[in-house]
N, C-alpha and C positions, 0 to 999 in steps of 0.2 A: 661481161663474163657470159658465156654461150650457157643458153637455156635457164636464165637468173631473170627475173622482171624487176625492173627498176620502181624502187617506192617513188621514187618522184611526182609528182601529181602533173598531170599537163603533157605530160610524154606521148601517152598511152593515149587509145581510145575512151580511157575512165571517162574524160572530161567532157571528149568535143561532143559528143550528143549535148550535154546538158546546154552547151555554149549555144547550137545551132537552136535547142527549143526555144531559149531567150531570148535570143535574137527574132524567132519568131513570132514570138508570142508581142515582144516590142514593137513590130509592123503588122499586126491585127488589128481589124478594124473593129472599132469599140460598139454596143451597144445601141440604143437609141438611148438618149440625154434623159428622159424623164423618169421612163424605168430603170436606168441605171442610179439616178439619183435615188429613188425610189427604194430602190434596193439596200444601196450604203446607209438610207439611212434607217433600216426595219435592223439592218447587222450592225449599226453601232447603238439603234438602242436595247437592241439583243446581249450585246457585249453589258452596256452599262445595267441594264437589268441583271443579268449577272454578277457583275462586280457590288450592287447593290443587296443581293440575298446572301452575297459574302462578307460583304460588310456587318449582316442587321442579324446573321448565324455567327460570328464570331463577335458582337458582342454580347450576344445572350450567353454563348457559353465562357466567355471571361464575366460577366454579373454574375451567370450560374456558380462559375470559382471562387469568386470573391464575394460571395453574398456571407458564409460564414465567417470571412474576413468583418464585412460592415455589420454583422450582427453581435459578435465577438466585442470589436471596438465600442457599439454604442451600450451593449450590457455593462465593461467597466465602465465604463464612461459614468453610466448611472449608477454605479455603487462605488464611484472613489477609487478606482483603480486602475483606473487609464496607465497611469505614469508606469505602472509595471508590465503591462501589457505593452507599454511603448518602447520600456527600455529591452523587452525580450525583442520586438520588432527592430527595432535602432542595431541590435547586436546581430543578430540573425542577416541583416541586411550587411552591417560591416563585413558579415565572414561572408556572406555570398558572393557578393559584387569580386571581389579581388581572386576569390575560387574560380569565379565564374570565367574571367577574364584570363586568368592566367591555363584553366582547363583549355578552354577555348583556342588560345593561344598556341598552346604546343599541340593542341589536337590537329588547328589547322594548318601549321608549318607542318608535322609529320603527316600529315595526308597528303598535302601538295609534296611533298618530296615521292613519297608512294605512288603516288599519280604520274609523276616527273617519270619515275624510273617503269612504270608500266607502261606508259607510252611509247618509251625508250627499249624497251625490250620486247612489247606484242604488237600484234597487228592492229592497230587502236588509232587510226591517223583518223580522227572525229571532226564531221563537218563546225562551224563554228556553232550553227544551234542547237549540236547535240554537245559539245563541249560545256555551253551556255545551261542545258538543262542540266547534267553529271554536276557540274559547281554548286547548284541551285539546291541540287535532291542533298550534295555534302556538306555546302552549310547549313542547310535545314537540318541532317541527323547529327551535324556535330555539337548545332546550338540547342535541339532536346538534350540530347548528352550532357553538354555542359550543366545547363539549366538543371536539370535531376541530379547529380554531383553537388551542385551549389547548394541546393535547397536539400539535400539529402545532409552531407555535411554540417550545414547551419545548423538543421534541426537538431542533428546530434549532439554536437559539442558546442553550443552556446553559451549553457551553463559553467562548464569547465573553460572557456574563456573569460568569462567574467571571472572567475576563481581565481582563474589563473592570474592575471592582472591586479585582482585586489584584495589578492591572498595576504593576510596578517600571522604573526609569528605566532605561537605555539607558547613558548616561551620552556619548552622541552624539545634536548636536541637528541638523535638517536646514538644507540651504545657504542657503535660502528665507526661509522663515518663522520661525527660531529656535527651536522647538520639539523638546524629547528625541522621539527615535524610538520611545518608548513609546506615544505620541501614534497614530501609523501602526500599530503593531504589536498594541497589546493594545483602545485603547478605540474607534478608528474603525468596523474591522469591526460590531460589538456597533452602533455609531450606526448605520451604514449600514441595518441590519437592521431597526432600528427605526421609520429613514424611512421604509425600503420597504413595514413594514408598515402605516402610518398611512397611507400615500400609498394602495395598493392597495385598503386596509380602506373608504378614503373615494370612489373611482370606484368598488369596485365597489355601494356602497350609493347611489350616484347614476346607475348602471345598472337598480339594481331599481327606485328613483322613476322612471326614467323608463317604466322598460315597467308599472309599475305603474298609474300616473296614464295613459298612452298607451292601455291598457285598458280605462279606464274613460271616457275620450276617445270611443274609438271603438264602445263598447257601446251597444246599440240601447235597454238600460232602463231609460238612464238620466232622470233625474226631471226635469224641465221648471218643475215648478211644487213650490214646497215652502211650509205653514203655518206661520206661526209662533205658537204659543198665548200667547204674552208679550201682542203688541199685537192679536191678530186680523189681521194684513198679510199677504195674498199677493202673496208675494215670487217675481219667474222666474228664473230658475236656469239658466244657462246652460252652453255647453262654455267660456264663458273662465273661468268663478267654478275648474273643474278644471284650467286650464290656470295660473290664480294659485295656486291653492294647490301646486302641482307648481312652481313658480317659486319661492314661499317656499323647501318641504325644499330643493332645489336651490341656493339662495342660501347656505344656513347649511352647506351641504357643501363648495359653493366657500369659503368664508371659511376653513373648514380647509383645502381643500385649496391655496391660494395660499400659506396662513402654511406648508403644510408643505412646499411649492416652496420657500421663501425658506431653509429649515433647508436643505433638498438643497442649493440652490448653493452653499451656506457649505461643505459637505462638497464638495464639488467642488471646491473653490478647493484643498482640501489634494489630492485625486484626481489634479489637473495633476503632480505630483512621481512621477506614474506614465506619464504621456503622451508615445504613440509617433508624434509629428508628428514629432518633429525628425531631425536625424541619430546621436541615438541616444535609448535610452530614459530619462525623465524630463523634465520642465519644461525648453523650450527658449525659444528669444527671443521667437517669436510667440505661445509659452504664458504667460510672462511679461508681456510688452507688452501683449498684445491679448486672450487668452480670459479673462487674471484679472480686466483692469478691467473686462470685459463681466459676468463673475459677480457681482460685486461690487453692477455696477448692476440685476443682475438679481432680486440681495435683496432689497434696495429696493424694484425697482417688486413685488416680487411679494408683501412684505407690504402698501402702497401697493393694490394690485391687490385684496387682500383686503377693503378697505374698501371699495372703489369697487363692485367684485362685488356686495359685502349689500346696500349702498343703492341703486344702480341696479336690481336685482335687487326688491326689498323695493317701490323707488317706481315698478317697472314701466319704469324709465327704461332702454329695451334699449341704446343706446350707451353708458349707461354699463356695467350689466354688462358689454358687448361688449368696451370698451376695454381690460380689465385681461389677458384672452388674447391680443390683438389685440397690446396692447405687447409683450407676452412672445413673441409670437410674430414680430415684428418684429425686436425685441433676437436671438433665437436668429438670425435670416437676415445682420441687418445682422454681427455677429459671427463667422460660418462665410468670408461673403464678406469683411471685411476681412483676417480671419486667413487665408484665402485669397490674398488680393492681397499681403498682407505678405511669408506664408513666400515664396510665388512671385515676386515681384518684388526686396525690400528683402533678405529673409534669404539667397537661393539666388545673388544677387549678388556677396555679402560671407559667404558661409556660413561658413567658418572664424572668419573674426574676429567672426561674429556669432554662433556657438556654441559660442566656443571655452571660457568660463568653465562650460558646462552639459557639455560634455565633459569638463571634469577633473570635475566633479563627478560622472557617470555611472560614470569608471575608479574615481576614490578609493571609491566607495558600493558599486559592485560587488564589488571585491578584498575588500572588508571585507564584504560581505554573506555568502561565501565561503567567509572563511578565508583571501584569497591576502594581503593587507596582511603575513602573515606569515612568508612564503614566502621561504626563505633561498637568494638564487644565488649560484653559483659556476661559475669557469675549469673549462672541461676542453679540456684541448689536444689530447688523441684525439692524440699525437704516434708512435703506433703502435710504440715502440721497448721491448716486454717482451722480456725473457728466461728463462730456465729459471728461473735464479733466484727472480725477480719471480710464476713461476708456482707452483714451492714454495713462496714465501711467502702466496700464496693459492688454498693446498689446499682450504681450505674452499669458495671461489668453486665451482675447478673441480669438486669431486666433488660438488656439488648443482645441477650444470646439468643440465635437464631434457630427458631426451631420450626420456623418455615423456607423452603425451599424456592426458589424464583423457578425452576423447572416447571412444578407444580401448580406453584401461585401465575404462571400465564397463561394455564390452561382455565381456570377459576376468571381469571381476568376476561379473557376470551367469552367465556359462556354467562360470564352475571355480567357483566360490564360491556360488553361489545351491542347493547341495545340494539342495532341494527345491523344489518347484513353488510352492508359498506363499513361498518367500523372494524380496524383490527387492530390488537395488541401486537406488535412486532418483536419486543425484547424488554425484559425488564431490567432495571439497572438498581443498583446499591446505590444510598446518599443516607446524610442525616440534614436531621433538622429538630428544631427546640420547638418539640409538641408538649403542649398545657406547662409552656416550663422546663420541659426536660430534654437533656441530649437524646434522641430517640434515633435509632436505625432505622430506614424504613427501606421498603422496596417503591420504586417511584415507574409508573410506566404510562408514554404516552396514548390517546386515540387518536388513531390516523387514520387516513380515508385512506379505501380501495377502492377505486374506480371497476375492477376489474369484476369486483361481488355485487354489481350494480345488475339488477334482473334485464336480460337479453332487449328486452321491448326498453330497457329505459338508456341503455347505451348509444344516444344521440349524439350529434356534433355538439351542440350545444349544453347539456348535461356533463359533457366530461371536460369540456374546458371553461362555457362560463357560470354555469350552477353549482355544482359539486367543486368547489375548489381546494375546500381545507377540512384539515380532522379539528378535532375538538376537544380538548383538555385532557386531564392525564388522572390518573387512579392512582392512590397510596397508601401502603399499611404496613404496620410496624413488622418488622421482623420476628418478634416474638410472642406476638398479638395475634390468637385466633377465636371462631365463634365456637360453640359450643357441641358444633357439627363437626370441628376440626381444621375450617378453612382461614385465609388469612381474613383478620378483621382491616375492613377498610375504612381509610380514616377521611377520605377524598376520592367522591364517588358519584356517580350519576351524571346525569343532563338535565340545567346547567350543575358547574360543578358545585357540591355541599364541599365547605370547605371546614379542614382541621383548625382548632386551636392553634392561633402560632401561625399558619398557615394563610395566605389569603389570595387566589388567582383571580385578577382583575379582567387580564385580555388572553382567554381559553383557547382561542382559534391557533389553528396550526398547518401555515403556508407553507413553511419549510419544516422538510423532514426527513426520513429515510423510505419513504415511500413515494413520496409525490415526484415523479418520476415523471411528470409531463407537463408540460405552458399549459397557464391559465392565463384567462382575460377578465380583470377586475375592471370596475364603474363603467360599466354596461348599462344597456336599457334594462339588461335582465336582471333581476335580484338574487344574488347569490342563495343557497341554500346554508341554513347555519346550522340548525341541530332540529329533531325532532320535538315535537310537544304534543304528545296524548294521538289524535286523528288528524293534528296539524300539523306546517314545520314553521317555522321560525327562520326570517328572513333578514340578509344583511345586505349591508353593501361597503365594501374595504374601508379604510378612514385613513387612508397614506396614500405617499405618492411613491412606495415604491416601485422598478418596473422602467419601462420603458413606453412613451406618449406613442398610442397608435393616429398618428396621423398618416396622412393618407398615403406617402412617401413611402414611412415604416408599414404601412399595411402589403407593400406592394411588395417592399423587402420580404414581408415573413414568410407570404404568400410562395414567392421562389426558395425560400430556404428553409421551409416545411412541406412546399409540395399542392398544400390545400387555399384552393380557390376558395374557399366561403370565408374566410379572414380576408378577406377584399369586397367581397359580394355580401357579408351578415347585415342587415341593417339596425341590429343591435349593439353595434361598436362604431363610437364617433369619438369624436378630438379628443375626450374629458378620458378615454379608456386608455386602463396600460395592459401590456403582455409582461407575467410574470413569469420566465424562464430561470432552467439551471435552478429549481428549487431544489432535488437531492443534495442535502450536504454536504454527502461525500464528494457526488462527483461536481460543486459547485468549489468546494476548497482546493480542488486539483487544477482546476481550471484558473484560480487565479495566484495558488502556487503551486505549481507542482516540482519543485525542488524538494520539497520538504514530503516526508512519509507521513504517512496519519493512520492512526487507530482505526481499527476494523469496528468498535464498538463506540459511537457516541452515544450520548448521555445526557439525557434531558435534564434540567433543575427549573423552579420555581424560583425568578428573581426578588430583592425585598420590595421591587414595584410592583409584581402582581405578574408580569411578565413570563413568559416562558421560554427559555431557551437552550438551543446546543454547545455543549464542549466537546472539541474532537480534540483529543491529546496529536500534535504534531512531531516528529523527530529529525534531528538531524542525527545523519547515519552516513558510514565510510566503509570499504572493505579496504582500506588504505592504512590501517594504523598500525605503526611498525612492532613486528613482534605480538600482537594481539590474537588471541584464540577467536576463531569463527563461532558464530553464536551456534547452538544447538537446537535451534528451532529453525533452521532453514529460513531465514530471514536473510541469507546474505551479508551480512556486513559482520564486523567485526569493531565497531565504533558505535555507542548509539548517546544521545542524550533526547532525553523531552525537555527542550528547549522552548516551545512555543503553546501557546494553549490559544485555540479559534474557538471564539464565540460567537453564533448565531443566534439572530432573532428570531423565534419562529412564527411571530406576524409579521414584521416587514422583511425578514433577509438580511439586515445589515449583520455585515462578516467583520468583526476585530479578531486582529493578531498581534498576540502578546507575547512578549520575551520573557521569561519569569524565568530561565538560567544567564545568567550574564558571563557569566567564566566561562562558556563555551564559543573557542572560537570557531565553530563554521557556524552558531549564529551569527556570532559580532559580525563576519564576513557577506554573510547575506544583509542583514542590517545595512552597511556599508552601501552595498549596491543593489536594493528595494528601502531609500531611507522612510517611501512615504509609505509603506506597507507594514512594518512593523511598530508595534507602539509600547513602552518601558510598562512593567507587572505594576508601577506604582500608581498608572493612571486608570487601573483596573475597579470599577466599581466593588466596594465591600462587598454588597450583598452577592456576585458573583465570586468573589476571589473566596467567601467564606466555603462554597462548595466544590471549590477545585479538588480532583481526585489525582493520587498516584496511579499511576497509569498500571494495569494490571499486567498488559503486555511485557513495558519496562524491568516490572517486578519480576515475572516469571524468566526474565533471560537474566536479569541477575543471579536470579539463583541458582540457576542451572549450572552457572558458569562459576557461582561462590560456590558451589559441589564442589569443585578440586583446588581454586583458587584462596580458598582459605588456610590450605595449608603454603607457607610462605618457606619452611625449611628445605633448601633444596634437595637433600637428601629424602626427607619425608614425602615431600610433592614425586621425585623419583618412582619410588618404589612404591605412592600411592598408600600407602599401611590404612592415609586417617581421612581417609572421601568418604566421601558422603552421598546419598542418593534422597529428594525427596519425598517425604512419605507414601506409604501406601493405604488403601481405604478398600471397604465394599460399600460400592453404591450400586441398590435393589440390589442383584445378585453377580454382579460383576466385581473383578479387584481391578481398582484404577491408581493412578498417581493422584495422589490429596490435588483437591485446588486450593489456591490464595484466594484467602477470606479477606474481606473485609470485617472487623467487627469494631467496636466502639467500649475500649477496653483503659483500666488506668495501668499503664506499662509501670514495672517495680522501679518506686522511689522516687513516684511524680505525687503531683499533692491533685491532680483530675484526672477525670477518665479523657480518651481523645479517639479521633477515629485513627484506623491505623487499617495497615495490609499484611497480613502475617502468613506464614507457611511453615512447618515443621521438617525437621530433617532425622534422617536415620542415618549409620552406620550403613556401608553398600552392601548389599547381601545380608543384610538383618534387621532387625522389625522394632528391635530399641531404641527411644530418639534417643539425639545426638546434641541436640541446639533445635534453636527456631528463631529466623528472621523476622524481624519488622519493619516496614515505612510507614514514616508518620506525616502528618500530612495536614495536622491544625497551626492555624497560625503562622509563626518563624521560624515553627520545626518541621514545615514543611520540604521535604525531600529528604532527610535524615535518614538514614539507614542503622540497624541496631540490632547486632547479634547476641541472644544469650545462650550459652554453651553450658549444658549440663556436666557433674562434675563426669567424670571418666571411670570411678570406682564404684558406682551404684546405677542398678536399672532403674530408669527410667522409662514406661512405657509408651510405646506406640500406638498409633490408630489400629496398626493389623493385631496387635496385641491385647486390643480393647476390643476387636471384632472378634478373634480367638474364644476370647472368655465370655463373650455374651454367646458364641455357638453353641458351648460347652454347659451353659447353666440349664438345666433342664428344664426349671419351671418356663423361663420366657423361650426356648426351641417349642415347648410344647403347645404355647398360646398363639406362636406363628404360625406353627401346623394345622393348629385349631381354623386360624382367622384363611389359610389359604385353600381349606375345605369347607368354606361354609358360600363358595359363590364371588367370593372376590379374591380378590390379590395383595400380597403386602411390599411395601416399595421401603427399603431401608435407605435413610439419609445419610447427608454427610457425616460423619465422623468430627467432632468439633472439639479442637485443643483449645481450652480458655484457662489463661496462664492467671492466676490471682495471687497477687504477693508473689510471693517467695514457691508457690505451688501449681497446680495442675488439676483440673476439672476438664472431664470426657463428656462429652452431649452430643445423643444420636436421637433424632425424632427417626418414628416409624407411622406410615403412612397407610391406610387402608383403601382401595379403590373397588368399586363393585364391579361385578360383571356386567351391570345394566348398560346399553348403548347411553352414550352423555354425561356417566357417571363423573363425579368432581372427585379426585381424590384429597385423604383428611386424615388432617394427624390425629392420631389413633392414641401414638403411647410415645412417653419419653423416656429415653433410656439412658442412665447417668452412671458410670463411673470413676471411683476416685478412693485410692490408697485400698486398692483390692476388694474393695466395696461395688456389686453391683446391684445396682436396682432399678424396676420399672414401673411406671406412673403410668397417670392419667394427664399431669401437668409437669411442665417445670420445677412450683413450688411444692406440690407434693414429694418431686422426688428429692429438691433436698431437703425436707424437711423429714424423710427418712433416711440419706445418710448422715444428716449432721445432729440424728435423734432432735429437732427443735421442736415437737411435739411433747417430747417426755418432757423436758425443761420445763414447758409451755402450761402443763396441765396443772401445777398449782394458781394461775394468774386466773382470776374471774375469769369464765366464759362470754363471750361475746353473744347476744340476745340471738336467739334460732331462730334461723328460718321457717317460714313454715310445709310444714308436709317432713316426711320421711327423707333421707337424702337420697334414693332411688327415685322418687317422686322429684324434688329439685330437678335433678338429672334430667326428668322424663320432658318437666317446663320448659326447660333451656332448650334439650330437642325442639319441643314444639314450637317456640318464637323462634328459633331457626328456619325450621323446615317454614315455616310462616314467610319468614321472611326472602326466602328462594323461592316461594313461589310468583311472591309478588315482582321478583325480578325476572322470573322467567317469562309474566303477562307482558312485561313490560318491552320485551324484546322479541315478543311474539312467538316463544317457544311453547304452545299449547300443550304438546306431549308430555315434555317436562313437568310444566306445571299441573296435569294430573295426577303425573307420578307421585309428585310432593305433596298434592293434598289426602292421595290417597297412603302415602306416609305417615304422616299429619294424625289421619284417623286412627290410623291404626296406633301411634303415640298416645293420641287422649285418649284409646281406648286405654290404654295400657295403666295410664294415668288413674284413672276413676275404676278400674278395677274390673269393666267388662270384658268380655268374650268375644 
């Protein structure tokens, strides 16, 4: 064809230049022998030197990869947990490998067709070693591709493959469908995942054809006219010949992607038994009625649609491809708008009687999602008629009412107890224990080291990882137990620890904790640092082998996978030495499960060996459970149990995980497949399992959720009449929502007191209780739930009710007025419902803090109401021994022999071995300011004492 250049190669003058320089260059005369030798052979050890620093850089930075790998492996290793760590590896590896391969796969047939038809359509006729390099650069980015899909995928849905596989029934099927809830809980999720990834996998490889082919569309070089040597025919070639073959891939991507629409809406269909149309959560009458049969049909046309797609697609016939979105896209509107017209006309009409069977199923699914289906109520008639009697016979109640605060008591903890700058009190926790004999509440808190309060000059490499390694015992005092100053009395206190009655800490060190947040390296040349002693310190050296042996191997390891050269280079770490990593609790139990949720608050106890160690309450949690209301604390799920309780040692680390709920199945299910990581609640040491706690968190989303859930009539639950809200409080000067107490109380119609977690309820929008929950938590009646429900026809008051009337009495407004103009500030406590018998006692300590910098704040006055009775103290027992008049009773029985001095003088004493005794804890922790302040306290007390000026 006239003025046309033929692609042919060999025609044209393209070639013969390159022929004749070849030729030529093949009849030149070579070199001289020596220096050419000479030469090849400085460029082949050039070359091999090259391939050598590619070699010795690409294995550094795969050790650099996998150093957290080998470090990961030898930590379980050393603490027994390999096998979990193996079977998440083993499973991660099964879903990779066949993602990776099958990615791979369709990545590089669809690129080689891509390539095929770009060749075929542009100017791109590539010599072979540019060909050779294009393959090279496109299997290299399609096997990073792969590769990041594989291990992106694995990481995600490992867990939900194991589930999914050895997922166990339920042995509850839902209201709907008839299907065990195993169905929702273990294999859905895992489906869900799968759809999303086939669905995704396949738009977005119909994104890259398009801007692919769209490329090559609108490129300016592309070929017009192409040969074909078969018959001699020139054939013209146009933009539609690219815009069919861009139709083709397209076509066979729709065909998947319709079939894999038509799986989604089958998963959908189960999805409605989560849907928030109705008047509550779960499948209502227009989800029933109207979005199921629209799913249903939407299978249909959407496998239906798959056909239609290829062959209209395939025969260029555009309506018909057209039609198969076009349905689907018609179906989603006509659908939205009936389900529209329905809920809003038919259902909002008649809503009760036309949701009423989806309501009892949303209570029944909910309570059971819970825990509450179990939940034991009972009468309390709040008939307010205790007596003395009634109050001796629950000694135990009253002498563990809490009239110190943990707010309070960790600031006190902090300044008398924190001896040195590096110690700190982080959190205090609630426990009991049998002090001199008796059930006693106490607040328990441990000493941790802070590395970080360490003086700038002493923050060494060696101070912060092999001196300073652990904190040091723990502080404890009774909840109801103060000094004469107002603070809490401690019962276990100082360096080493002075131990309580009952009480006895054998090994005080503490490796792990909620602080220790960085590796140390125990049996060193160096000797650890243990506690302070007067102008000396007191020196240890570990006595286990927990950790990891730094040989030289492992040294070289940490060294890459910390960064720091001097754990290779110290000459104070040899064979005998281990690296203690992963000692934070929390993030040390995530690490060797983290399927499982865990409490934001652990909690130290005192074992019966002397021992000290962590409880972190664990959960199994779902947002899966059919019909269940979403918690109201943002916690995401809608399923929870504390299924697991992890104990840690907090001198060696060793982690036990205990099952102590058996009936829950996504334990039984993780159990199944980690058999060596969980261990049965029976193999659990007494002296630990005696201080297991109800988890506070647990508790507070029960309630929240027993707010509406307790009313079980569906008519009532409807219309809401009998909710509930829990209580309200002023604490210092703010109204807050009451918190869950713990307190140590005998629940009506037990023959002992026990520890328990209780919270008060009101009517919604009003300040009358309603009922109050408890979880009990001793013994067998461990996890028990138990409502008592005041009657409905007599007030019964509330905390905001009880704060009302203390605003309202004039002499105590007056004496706060007084105490908040004389230089300090008054801080009001909680508010405390303590239930006795058949009745109700209100306990509010008030707290005095100075204005002085470092002041401790001290309970000042306690404030007791009960059956419209208010009064305010100086103690507990004084105040009830003025509302239950036990004084007047009292005053015929021989007086008890007096004290001596005046009792303003008594008073004056107790000040002064207090203040005495603050001062000598302020020397002791080098707080000099303090300690003059106190002696000059002190003075000014004995003055007061003996009558001077």
């Amino acid at each position: 064809m006239p003025g046309v250049t033929s692609p042919l190669r060999g025609e044209r003058g393209a070639t013969a230049p390159l022929k004749i320089r070849k030729e030529a260059k093949a009849h030149s005369s070579p070199p001289c022998g020596g220096w050419s030798l000479l030469r090849q052979f400085l460029m082949t050890l050039k070359r091999w030197i090259g391939w050598l620093i590619t070699i010795i850089i690409a294995v550094i930075i795969v050790l650099l990869a996998l150093t957290g790998f080998f470090v990961d492996y030898q930590w379980l290793d050393s603490i027994g947990y390999l096998s979990v760590f193996m079977t998440r590896f083993i499973t991660q590896a099964q879903i990779a490998i066949p993602v990776f391969i099958a990615v791979f796969a369709v990545l590089y047939a669809y690129s080689n067709m891509i390539k095929r038809d770009y060749a075929r359509y542009m100017a791109a006729d590539l010599t072979k070693r540019q060909s050779h390099l294009l393959n090279t650069v496109i299997i290299i980015a399609l096997l990073f591709i792969s590769i990041t899909v594989a291990l992106s995928e694995s990481s995600g849905i490992w867990s939900q493959w194991l589930t999914f596989i050895n997922s166990s029934d339920f042995g509850i099927k839902d209201p709907i469908f008839g299907h065990d809830l195993s169905l929702y809980m273990f294999r859905l999720p895992f489906l869900h995942s799968l759809y999303s990834f086939i669905l995704n996998f396949t738009v977005i490889l119909a994104i890259v054809t398009i801007l692919a082919y769209a490329l090559m569309y609108m490129s300016d070089k592309m070929r017009f006219y192409r040969l074909f040597e078969k018959d001699n025919v020139i054939r013209v070639v146009s933009n539609k010949d690219i815009v069919r073959a861009a139709i083709e891939r397209i076509a066979w991507l729709g065909f998947i992607f319709f079939l894999t629409l038509a799986f989604g809406y089958y998963l959908k269909t189960f999805d409605l038994l989560y849907s928030t149309r109705g008047k509550v959560v779960g499948a209502g009458y227009t989800d029933i009625h109207v979005t199921l049969l629209f799913y249903r049909i939407l299978m249909i046309v959407s496998v239906a649609g798959a056909f239609v797609f290829i062959i209209g697609a395939i025969r260029q016939k555009i309506w018909w491809a057209a039609s198969a979105p076009l349905a689907i896209l018609a179906l989603l509107v006509t659908s939205a708008v009936v389900g529209g017209v329905v809920q809003g006309l038919i259902v909002s009409a008649n809503e009760f009687k036309k949701e009423q069977p989806y309501i009892e199923n949303n209570i029944k699914y909910t309570k059971m999602a819970y825990g509450l289906d179990k939940i034991e109520e009972k009468d309390f008639s709040a008939d307010q008629t205790l007596t003395v009697q009634d109050l001796n016979e629950n000694r135990d109640t009253i002498d563990n009412i809490r009239i110190n605060d943990y707010r309070p008591a960790l600031e006190v903890y902090n300044q008398l107890q924190g001896i040195r700058l590096y110690y700190q009190f982080n959190d205090i926790d609630i426990d009991r224990y049998m002090l001199d004999n008796r059930y006693t509440e106490v607040f328990l808190s441990p000493r941790e080291l802070n590395i970080d309060k360490l003086p700038d000059n002493a923050k060494t490499w060696i101070n912060q990882h092999l001196r300073y390694t652990h904190g040091y015992g723990v502080v404890m005092s009774p909840v109801n137990a103060v000094t004469p100053s107002g603070q809490p009395q401690l019962v276990i206190k100082d360096i080493p620890p002075k131990n309580a009655d009952g009480v006895d800490i054998k090994r005080p060190e503490i490796y792990f904790g909620e602080s220790t947040d960085q590796y140390v390296i125990v049996k060193t040349k160096q000797k650890e640092f243990d506690y302070p002693m007067g102008e000396q310190n007191k020196e240890t050296i570990y006595q286990e082998e927990s950790g990891i042996a730094m040989s030289f191997a492992n040294r070289l390891l940490f060294t890459l996978y910390t960064g720091d050269f001097r754990l290779l280079l110290s000459s104070d770490i040899n064979a005998e030495s281990r690296i203690l990593i992963n000692r934070d609790i929390a993030d040390r139990v995530r690490m060797i499960a983290p399927f499982l949720r865990y409490d934001d608050d652990p909690y130290i106890i005192i074992g019966d060996d002397g021992r000290l160690y962590w409880i972190i309450d664990a959960y199994t949690t779902s947002d899966r459970y059919p019909y269940a209301e979403p918690d109201n604390m943002n916690l995401g799920v809608n399923y929870m149990r504390n299924s697991v309780k992890v104990i840690i040692n907090a001198y060696n680390g060793k982690t036990d995980f205990y099952i102590v709920d058996e009936t829950d199945p996504i334990a039984d299910v993780y159990k199944g497949i980690f058999p060596k990581l969980f261990k049965d609640a029976d193999d659990m040491p007494a002296g630990l399992k005696d201080n297991l706690r109800y988890p506070q968190l647990l508790f507070d989303v029960q309630a929240e959720i027993y707010r509406r859930y307790h009313m079980t009539d569906p008519q009532v639950f409807y219309s809401g009449e009998d909710a509930w809200d829990i209580a309200n409080e002023k604490y210092g000067n703010e109204i807050q929502e009451i918190e869950s107490q713990y307190i140590i109380m005998k629940l009506p119609g037990e023959d002992k007191a026990e520890f328990v977690l209780m919270v008060p309820f009101t009517p919604v929008k009003k300040d009358n209780m309603t009922a109050w929950m408890a979880a009990r938590m001793d013994g067998d009646d461990y996890g028990k739930l138990i409502v008592y429900r005041f009657p409905k026809d007599k007030l019964v008051y509330g905390p905001m009710q009880v704060e009302y009337t203390i605003d309202q009495d004039t002499n105590i407004s007056k004496e706060l007025t007084l105490w908040n103009q004389q230089g300090s500030s008054v801080v009001r406590g909680n508010t405390l419902v303590i239930p006795i018998e058949n009745s109700l006692l209100y306990v509010e300590p008030l707290y005095i803090r100075s204005a002085t910098e470092n002041s401790l704040p001290e309970v000042k006055k306690v404030i007791m109401f009960y059956e419209n009775k208010l009064v305010m103290e100086d103690n507990l027992e004084a105040a009830l021994n003025r509302i239950f008049g036990i004084e007047e009773e009292q005053q015929a029985q021989p007086a008890a022999p007096a004290a001596p001095g005046t009792p303003q003088q008594q008073d004056l004493i107790r000040q002064a071995n207090d203040l005495l005794q603050q001062a000598k804890d302020a020397s002791q922790r080098g707080d000099w300011a303090a300690y003059g302040e106190y002696l000059k306290q002190l003075e000014d007390v004995l003055k007061q004492a003996t009558g001077q000026k």
